[in-house]
N, C-alpha and C positions, 0 to 999 in steps of 0.2 A: 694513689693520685686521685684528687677529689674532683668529677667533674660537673661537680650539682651548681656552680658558678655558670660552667659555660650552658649547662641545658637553662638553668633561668633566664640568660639571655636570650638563648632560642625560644624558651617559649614565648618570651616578652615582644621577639619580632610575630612570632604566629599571631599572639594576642594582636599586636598591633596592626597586623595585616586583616586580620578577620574584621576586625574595628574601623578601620579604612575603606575593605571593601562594602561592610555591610552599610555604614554610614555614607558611601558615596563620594569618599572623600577624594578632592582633585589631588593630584599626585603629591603638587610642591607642599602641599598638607603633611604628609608624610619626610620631606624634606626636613621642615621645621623640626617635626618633633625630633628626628633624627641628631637636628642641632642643636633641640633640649636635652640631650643625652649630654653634651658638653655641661651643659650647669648641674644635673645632677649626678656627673664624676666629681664633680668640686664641689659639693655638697657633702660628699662622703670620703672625700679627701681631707675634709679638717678633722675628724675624729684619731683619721691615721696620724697627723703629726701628736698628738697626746701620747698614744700608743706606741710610736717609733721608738726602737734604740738610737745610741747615742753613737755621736757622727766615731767618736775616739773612747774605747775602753777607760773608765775611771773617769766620766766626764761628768755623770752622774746626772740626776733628771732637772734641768733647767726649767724651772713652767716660762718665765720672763723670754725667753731665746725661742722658746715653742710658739707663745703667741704671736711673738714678733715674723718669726717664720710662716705662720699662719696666713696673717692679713698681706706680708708680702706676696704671698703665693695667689693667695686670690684679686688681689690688684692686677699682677702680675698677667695671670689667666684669664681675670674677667677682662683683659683688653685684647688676649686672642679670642676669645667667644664673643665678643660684642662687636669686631671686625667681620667673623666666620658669619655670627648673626646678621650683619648689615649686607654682606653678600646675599645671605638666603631672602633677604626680604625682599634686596633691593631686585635680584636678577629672575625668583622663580614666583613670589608674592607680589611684586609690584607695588611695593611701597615700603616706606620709610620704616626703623627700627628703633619706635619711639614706645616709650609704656603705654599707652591709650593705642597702639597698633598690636602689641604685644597681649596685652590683655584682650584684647576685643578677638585676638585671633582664638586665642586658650576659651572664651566664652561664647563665640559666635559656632565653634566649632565640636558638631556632636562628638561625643564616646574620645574625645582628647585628654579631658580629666583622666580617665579609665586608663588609656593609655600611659598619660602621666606618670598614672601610681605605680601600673604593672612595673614602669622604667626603674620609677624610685625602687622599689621592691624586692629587682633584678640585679641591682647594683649594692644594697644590704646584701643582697645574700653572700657577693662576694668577699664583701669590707669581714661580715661575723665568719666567712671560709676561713679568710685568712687570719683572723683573730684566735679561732680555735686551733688551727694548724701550726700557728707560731709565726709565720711569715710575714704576719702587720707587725708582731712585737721587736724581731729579729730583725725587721731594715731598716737600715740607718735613716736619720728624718732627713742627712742630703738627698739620701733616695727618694724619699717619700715625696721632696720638691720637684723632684724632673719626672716620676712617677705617670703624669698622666700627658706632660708633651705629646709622647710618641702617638699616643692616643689621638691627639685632637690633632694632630695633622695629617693622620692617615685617613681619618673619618672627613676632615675638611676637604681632602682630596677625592674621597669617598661619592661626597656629596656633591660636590661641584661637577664633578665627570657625570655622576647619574641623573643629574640634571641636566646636561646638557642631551644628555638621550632621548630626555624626553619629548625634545625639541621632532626627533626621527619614529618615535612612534606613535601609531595612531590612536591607539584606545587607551581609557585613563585605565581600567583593570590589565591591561597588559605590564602600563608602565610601574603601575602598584606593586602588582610581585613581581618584577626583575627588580624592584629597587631593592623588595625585601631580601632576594637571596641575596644581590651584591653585598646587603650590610649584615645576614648570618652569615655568609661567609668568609667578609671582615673580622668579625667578631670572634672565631672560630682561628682563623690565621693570627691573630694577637694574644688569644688564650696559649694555642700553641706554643708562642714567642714568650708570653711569660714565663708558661711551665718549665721549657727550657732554662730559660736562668734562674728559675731559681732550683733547678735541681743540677747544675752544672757547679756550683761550692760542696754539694754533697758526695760528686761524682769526684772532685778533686780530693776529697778529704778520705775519701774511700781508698784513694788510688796513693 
């Protein structure tokens, strides 16, 4: 079992936590980028559908049906992250979720870049886990469509509940790391949840 997926995650929250408190950052700071973790799963969701097997043995590699799959998925997704986005702006940012809001946050806002990358970075590590382990090549590309759902609604629920805490506590470093364990320990319970199915065909196959 390869857990160097979920420590990159954790260290990606440490990183980002140490980055937050050193820079000073108001909490709903930390919120965002939280919600940029949604763009950069679907970022690294398009390489998987290339990669996926085929929905049906003998189907053989369609590029035409992959791309198509492709840009559905992120139309798709990019209208639940740009909802999940207009919450975070609207309720813990206080303003609108418009490109000249979006960028001016990413540039007004120190050690975010940094952050940024560590995320992008944390999330490779997983796409090349599973590329090497056979797991990207082995699910079928319907999987690979519903693939990051589960994801963004538990984190949408993630986010929105920790926010609303923040509302009860008093110091912005308090609210900083509880936010971050709630979302290592997200992150941790969904590794879980993966590893489980995808070792639960092997368990069948065994038995």
């Amino acid at each position: 079992m390869n857990r160097l997926p979920l420590a990159a995650l954790v260290v990606f929250n440490l990183l980002s936590l140490a980055i937050a408190l050193y820079m000073g950052w108001d909490p709903a700071l930390i919120l965002f980028l939280y919600w940029a973790e949604n763009v950069v799963v679907a970022l690294w969701q398009i390489p998987r559908f290339f990669v996926a097997g085929s929905n049906h043995p003998g189907d053989g590699y369609k590029l035409p049906n992959r791309i198509f799959m492709t840009l559905f998925f992120l139309a798709h997704y990019g209208i639940f992250t740009y909802v999940h986005g207009a919450l975070v702006f609207s309720l813990f940012l206080h303003k609108n979720l418009t490109e000249n809001n979006l960028l001016g946050t990413i540039n007004e806002t120190h050690g975010l870049l940094l952050a940024l990358l560590g995320l992008l970075i944390s999330h490779g590590v997983q796409f090349f886990s599973d590329l090497a382990n056979g797991s990207a090549t082995s699910t079928p590309i319907n999987k690979v469509m519903a693939q990051p759902y589960k994801r963004i609604v538990v984190l949408h629920m993630v986010v929105l509940l920790s926010g609303g805490l923040l509302m009860f506590l008093p110091y912005p470093m308090t609210s900083l790391v509880l936010l971050a364990v709630i979302k290592t320990g997200m992150d941790i319970y969904m590794d879980r949840k993966l590893m489980k199915q995808q070792e639960a065909p092997a368990n069948v196959a065994q038995f």
